[in-house]
KOLGU-4560 file (N, C-alpha, C; in nm, 3 decimals, padded with zeros to 5 digits):
<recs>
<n_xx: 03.541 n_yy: 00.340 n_zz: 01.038 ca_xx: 03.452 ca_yy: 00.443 ca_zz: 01.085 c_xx: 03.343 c_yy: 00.375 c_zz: 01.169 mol: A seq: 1 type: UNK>
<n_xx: 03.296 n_yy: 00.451 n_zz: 01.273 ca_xx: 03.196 ca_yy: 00.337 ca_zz: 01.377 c_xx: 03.083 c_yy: 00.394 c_zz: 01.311 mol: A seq: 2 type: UNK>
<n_xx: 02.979 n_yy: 00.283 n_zz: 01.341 ca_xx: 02.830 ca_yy: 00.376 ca_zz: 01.309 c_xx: 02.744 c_yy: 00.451 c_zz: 01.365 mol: A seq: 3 type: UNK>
<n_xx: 02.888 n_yy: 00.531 n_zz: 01.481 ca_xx: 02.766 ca_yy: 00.658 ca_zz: 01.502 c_xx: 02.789 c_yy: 00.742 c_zz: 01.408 mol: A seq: 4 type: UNK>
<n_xx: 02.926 n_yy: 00.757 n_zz: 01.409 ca_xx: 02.992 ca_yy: 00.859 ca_zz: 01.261 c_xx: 02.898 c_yy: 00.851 c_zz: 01.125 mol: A seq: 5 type: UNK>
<n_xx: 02.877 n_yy: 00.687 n_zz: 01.071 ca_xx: 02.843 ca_yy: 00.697 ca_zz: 00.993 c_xx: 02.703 c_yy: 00.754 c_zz: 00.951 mol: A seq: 6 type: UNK>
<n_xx: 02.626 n_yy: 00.698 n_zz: 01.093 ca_xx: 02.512 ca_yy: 00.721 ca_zz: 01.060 c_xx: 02.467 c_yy: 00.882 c_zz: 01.091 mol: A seq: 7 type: UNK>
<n_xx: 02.562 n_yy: 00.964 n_zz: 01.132 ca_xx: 02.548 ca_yy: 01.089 ca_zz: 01.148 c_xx: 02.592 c_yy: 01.150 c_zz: 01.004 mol: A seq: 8 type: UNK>
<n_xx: 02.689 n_yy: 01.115 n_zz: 00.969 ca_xx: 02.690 ca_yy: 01.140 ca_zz: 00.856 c_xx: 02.593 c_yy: 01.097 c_zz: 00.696 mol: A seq: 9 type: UNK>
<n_xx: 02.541 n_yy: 01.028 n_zz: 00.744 ca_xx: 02.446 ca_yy: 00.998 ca_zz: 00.645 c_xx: 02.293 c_yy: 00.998 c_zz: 00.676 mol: A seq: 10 type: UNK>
<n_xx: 02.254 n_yy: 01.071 n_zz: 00.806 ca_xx: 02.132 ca_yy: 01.105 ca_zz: 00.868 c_xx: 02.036 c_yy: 01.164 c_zz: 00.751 mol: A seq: 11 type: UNK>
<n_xx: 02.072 n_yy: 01.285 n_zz: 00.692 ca_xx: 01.940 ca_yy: 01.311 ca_zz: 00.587 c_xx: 01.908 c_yy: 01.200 c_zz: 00.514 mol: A seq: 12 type: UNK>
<n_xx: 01.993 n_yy: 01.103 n_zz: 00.444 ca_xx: 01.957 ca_yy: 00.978 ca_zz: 00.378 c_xx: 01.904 c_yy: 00.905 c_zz: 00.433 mol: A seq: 13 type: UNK>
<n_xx: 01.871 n_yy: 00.870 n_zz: 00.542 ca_xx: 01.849 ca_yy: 00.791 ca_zz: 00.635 c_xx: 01.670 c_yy: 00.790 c_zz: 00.640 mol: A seq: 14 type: UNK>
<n_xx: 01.688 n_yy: 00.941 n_zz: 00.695 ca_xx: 01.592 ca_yy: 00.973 ca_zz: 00.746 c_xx: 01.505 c_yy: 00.998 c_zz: 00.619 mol: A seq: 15 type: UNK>
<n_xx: 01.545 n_yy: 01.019 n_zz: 00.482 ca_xx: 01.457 ca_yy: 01.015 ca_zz: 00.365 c_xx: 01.374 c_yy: 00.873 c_zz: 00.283 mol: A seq: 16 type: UNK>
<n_xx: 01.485 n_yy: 00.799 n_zz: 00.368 ca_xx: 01.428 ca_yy: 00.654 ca_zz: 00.290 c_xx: 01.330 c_yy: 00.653 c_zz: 00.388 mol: A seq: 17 type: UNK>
<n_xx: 01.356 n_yy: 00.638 n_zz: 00.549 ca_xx: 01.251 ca_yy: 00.623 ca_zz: 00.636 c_xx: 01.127 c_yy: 00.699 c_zz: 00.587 mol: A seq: 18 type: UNK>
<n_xx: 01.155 n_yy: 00.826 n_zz: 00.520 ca_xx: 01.050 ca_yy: 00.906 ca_zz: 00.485 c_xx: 00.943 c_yy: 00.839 c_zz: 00.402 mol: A seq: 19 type: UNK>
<n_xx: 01.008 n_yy: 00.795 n_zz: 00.278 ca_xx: 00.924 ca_yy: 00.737 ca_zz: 00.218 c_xx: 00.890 c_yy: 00.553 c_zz: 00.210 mol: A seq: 20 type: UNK>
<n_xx: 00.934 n_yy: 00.510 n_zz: 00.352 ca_xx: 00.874 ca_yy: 00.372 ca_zz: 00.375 c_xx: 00.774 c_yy: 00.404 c_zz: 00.436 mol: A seq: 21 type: UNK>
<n_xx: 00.755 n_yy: 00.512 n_zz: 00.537 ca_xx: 00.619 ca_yy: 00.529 ca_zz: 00.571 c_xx: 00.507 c_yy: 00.611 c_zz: 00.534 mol: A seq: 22 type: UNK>
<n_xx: 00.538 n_yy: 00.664 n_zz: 00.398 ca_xx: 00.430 ca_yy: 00.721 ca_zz: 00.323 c_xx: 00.405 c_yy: 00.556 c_zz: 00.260 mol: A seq: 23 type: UNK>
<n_xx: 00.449 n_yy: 00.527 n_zz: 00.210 ca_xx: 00.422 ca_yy: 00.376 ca_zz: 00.127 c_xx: 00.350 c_yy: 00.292 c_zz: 00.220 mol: A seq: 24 type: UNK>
<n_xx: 00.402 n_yy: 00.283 n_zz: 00.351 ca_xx: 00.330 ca_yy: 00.226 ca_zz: 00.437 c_xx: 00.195 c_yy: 00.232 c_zz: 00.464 mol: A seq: 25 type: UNK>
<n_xx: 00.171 n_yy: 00.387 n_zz: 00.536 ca_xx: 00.067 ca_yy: 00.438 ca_zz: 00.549 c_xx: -00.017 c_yy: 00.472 c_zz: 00.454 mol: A seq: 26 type: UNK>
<n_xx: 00.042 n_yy: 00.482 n_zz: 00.336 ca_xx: -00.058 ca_yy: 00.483 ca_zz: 00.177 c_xx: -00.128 c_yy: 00.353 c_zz: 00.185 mol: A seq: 27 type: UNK>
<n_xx: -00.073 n_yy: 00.240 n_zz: 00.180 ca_xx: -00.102 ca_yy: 00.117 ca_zz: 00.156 c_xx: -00.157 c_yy: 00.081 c_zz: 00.242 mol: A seq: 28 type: UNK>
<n_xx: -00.155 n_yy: 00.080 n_zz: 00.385 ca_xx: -00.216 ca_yy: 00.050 ca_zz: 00.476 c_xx: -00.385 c_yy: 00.135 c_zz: 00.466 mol: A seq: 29 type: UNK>
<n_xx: -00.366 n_yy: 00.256 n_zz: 00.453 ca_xx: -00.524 ca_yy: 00.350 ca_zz: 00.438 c_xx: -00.612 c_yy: 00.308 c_zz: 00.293 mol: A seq: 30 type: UNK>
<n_xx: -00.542 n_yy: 00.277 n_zz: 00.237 ca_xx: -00.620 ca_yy: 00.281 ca_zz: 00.098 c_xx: -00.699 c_yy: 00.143 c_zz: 00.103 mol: A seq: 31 type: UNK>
<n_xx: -00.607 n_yy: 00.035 n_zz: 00.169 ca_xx: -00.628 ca_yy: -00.107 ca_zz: 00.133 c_xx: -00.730 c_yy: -00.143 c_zz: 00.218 mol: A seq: 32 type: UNK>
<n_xx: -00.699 n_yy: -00.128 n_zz: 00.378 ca_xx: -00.741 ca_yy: -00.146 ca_zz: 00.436 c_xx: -00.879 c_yy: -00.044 c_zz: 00.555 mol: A seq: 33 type: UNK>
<n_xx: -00.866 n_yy: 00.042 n_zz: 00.516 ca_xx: -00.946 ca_yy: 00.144 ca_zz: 00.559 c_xx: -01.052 c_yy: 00.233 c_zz: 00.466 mol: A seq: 34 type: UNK>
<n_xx: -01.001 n_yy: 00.241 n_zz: 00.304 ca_xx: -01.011 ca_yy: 00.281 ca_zz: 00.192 c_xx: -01.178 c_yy: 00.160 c_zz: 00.158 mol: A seq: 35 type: UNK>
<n_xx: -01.183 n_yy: 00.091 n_zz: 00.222 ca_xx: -01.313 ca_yy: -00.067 ca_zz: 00.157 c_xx: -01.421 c_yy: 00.001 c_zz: 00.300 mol: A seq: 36 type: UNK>
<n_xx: -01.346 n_yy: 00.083 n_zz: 00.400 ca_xx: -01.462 ca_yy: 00.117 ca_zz: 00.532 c_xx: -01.484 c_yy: 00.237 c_zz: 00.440 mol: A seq: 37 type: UNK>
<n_xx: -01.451 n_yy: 00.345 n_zz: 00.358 ca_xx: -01.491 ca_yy: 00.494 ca_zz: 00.373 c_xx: -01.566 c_yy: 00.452 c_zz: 00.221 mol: A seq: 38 type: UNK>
<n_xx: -01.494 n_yy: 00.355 n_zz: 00.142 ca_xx: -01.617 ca_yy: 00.348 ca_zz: 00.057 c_xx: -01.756 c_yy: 00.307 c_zz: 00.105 mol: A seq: 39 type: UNK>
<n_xx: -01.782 n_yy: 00.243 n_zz: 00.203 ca_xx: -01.900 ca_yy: 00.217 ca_zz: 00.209 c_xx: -01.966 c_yy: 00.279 c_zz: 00.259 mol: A seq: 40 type: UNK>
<n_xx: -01.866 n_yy: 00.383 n_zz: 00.386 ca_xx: -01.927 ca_yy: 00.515 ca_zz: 00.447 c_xx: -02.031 c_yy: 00.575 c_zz: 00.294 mol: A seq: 41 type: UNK>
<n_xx: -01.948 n_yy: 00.610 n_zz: 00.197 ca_xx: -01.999 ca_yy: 00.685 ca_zz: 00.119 c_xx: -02.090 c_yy: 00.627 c_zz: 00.029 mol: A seq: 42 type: UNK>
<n_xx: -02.104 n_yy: 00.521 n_zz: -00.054 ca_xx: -02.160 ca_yy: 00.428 ca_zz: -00.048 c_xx: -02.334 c_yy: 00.417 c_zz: 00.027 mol: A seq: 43 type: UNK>
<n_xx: -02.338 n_yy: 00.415 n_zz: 00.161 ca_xx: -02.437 ca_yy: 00.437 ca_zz: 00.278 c_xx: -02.506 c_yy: 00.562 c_zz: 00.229 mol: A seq: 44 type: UNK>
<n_xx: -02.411 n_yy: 00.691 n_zz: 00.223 ca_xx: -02.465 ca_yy: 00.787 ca_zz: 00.250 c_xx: -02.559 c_yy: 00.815 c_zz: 00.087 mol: A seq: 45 type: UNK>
<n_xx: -02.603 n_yy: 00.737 n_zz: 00.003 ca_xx: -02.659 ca_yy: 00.722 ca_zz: -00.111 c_xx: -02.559 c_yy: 00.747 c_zz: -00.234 mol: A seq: 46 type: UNK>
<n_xx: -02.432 n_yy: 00.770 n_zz: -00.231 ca_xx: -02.364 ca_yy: 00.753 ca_zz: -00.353 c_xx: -02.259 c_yy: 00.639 c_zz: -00.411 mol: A seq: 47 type: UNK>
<n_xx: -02.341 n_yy: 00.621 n_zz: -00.483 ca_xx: -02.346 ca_yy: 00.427 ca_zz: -00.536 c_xx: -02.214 c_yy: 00.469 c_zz: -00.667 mol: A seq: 48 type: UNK>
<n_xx: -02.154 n_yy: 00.569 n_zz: -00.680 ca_xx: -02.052 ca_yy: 00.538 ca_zz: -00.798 c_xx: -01.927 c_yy: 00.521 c_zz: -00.754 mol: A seq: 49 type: UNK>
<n_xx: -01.864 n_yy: 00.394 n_zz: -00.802 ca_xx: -01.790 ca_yy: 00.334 ca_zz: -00.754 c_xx: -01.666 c_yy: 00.419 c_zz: -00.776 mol: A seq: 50 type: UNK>
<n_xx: -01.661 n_yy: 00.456 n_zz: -00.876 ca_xx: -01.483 ca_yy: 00.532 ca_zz: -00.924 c_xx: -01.538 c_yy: 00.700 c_zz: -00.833 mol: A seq: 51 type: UNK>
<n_xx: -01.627 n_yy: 00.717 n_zz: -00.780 ca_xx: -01.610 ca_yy: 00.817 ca_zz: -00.658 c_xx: -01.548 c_yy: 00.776 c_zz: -00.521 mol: A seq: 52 type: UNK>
<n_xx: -01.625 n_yy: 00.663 n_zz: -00.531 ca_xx: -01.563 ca_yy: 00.574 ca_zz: -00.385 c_xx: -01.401 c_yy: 00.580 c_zz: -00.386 mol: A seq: 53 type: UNK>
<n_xx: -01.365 n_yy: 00.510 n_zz: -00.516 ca_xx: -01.227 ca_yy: 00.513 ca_zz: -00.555 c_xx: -01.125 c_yy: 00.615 c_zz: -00.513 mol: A seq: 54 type: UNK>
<n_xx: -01.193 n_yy: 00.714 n_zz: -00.584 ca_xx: -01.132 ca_yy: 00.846 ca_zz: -00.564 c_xx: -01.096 c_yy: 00.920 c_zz: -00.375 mol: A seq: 55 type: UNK>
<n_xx: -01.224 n_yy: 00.905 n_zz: -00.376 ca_xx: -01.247 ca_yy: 00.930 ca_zz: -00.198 c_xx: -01.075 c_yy: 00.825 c_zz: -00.144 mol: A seq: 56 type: UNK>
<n_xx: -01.119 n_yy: 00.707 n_zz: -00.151 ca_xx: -01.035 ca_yy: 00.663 ca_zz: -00.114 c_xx: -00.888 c_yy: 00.669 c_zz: -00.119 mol: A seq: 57 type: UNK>
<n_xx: -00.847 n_yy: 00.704 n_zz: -00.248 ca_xx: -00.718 ca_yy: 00.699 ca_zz: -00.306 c_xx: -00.690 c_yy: 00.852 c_zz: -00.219 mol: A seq: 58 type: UNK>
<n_xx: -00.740 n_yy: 00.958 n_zz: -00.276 ca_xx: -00.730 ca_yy: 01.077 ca_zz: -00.196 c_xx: -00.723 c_yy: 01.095 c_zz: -00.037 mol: A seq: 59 type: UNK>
<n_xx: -00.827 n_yy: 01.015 n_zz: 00.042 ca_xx: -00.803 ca_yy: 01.011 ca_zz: 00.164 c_xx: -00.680 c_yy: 00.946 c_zz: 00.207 mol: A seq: 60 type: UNK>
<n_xx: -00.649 n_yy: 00.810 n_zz: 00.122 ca_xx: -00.535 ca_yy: 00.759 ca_zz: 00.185 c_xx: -00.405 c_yy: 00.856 c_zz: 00.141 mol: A seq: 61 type: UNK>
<n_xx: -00.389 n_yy: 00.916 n_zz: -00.002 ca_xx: -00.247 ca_yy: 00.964 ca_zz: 00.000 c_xx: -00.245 c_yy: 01.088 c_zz: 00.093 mol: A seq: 62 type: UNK>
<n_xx: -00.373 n_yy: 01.175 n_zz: 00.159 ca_xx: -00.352 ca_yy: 01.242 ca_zz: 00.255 c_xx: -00.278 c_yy: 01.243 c_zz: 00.389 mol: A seq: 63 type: UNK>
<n_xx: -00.337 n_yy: 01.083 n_zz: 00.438 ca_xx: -00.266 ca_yy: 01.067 ca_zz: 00.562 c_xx: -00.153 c_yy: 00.977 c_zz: 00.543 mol: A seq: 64 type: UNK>
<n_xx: -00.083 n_yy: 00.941 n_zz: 00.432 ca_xx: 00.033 ca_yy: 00.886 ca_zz: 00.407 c_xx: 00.115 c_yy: 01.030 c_zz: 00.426 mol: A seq: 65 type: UNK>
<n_xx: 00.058 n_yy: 01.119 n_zz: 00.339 ca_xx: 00.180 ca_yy: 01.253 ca_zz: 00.343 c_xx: 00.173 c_yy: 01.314 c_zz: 00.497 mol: A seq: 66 type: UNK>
<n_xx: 00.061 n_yy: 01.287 n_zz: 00.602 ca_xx: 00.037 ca_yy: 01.354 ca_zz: 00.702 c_xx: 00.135 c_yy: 01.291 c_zz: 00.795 mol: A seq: 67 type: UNK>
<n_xx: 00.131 n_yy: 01.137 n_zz: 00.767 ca_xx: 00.231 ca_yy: 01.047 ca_zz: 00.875 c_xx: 00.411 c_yy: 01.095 c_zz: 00.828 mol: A seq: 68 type: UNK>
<n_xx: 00.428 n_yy: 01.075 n_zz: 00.667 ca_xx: 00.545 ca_yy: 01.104 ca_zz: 00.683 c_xx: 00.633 c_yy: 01.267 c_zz: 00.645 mol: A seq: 69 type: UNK>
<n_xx: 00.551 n_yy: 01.365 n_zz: 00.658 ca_xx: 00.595 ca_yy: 01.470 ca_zz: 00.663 c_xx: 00.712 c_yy: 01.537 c_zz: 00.784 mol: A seq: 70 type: UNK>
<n_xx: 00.697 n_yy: 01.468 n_zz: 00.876 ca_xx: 00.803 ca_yy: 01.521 ca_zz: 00.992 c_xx: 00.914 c_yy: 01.452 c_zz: 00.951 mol: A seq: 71 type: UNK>
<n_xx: 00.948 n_yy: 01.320 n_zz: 00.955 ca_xx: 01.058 ca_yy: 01.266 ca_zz: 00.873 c_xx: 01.119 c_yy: 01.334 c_zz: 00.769 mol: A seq: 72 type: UNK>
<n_xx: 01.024 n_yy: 01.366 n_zz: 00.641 ca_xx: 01.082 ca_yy: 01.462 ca_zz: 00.515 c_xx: 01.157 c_yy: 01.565 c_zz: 00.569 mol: A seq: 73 type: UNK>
<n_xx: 01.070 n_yy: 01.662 n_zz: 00.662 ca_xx: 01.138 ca_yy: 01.761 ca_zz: 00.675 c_xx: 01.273 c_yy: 01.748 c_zz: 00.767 mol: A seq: 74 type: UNK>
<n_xx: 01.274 n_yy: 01.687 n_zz: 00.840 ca_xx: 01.396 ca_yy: 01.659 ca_zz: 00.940 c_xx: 01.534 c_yy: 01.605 c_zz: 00.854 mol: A seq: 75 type: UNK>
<n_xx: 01.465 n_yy: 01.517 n_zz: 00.733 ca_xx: 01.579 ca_yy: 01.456 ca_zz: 00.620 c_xx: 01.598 c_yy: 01.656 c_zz: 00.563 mol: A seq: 76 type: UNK>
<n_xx: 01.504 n_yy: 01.705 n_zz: 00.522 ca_xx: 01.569 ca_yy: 01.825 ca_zz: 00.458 c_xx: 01.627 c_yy: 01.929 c_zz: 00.568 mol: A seq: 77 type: UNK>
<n_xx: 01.597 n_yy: 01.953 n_zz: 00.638 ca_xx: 01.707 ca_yy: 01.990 ca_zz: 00.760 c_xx: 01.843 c_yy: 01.969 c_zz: 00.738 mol: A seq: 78 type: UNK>
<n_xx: 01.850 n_yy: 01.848 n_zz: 00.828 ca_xx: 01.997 ca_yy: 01.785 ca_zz: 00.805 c_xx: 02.011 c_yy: 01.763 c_zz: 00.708 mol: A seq: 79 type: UNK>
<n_xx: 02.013 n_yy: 01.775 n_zz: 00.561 ca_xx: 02.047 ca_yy: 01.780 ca_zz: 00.429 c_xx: 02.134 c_yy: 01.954 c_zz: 00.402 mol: A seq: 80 type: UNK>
<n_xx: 02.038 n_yy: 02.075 n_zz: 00.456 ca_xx: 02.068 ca_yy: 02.188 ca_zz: 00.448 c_xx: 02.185 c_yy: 02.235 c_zz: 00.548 mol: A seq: 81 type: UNK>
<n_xx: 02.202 n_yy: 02.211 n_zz: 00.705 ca_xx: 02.308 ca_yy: 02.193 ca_zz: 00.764 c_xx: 02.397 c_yy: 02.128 c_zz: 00.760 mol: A seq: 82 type: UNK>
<n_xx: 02.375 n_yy: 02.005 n_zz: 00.655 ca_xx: 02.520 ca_yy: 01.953 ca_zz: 00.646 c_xx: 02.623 c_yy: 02.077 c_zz: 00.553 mol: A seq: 83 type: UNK>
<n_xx: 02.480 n_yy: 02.061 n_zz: 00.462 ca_xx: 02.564 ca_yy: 02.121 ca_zz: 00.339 c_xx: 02.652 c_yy: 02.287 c_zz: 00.374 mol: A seq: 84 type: UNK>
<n_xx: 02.581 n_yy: 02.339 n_zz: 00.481 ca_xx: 02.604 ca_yy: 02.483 ca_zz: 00.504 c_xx: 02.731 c_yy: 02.451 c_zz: 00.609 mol: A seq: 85 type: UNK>
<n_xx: 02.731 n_yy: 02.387 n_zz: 00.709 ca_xx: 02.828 ca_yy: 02.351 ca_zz: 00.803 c_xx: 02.885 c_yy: 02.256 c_zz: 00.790 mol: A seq: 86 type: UNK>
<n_xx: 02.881 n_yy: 02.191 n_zz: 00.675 ca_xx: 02.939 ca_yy: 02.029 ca_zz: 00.656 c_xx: 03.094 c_yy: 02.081 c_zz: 00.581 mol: A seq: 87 type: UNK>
<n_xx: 03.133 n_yy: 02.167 n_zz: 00.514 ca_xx: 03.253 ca_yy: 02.178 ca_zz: 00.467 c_xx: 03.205 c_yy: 02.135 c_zz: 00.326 mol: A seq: 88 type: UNK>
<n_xx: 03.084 n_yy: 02.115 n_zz: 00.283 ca_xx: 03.097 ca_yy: 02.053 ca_zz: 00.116 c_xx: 03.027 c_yy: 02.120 c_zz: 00.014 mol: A seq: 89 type: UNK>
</recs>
C-alpha cells in the first residue's frame, strides 16, 4: 500500500496525535515560558500570592494550548465521522 493510501486512510489518527502534540506543546511552551512573564504582570499589579500567580498561569496557558490545537481536533473528528459514514465500516 503507498503512503498516500495509507495516510489517507489513517488521516483522523494522524491528525489527532498532531492534535495533541500541539496542545502539549503550546501548554508547555505558555506555562513555562510565558507563564514566569504574566506572573509578574500580576505580581506588579499588587497581588503578591503566589498560588494565584500559579493559577493565572496554568489557566492562561491551558487556554491557548486548547486555542492552538482545536482546528486539528476538529478536522481529526471530521474525518473520523466521514470515514465512518462513507468509509464502508
Amino acid at each position: 500500500m503507498s503512503f498516500y493510501r495509507w495516510a489517507m486512510r489513517n488521516g483522523a489518527t494522524i491528525l489527532f496525535v498532531a492534535s495533541l502534540l500541539i496542545f502539549a506543546v503550546s501548554f508547555a511552551a505558555t506555562f513555562f515560558v510565558y507563564g514566569s512573564h504574566l506572573g509578574r504582570a500580576v505580581n506588579e499589579e499588587g497581588i503578591t500570592d503566589e498560588k494565584l500567580s500559579i493559577f493565572t498561569s496554568f489557566w492562561g496557558a491551558f487556554a491557548e494550548a486548547a486555542s492552538s490545537s482545536v482546528w486539528s481536533f476538529l478536522g481529526a473528528c471530521l474525518l473520523y465521522r466521514f470515514d465512518r459514514h462513507w468509509g464502508g465500516k
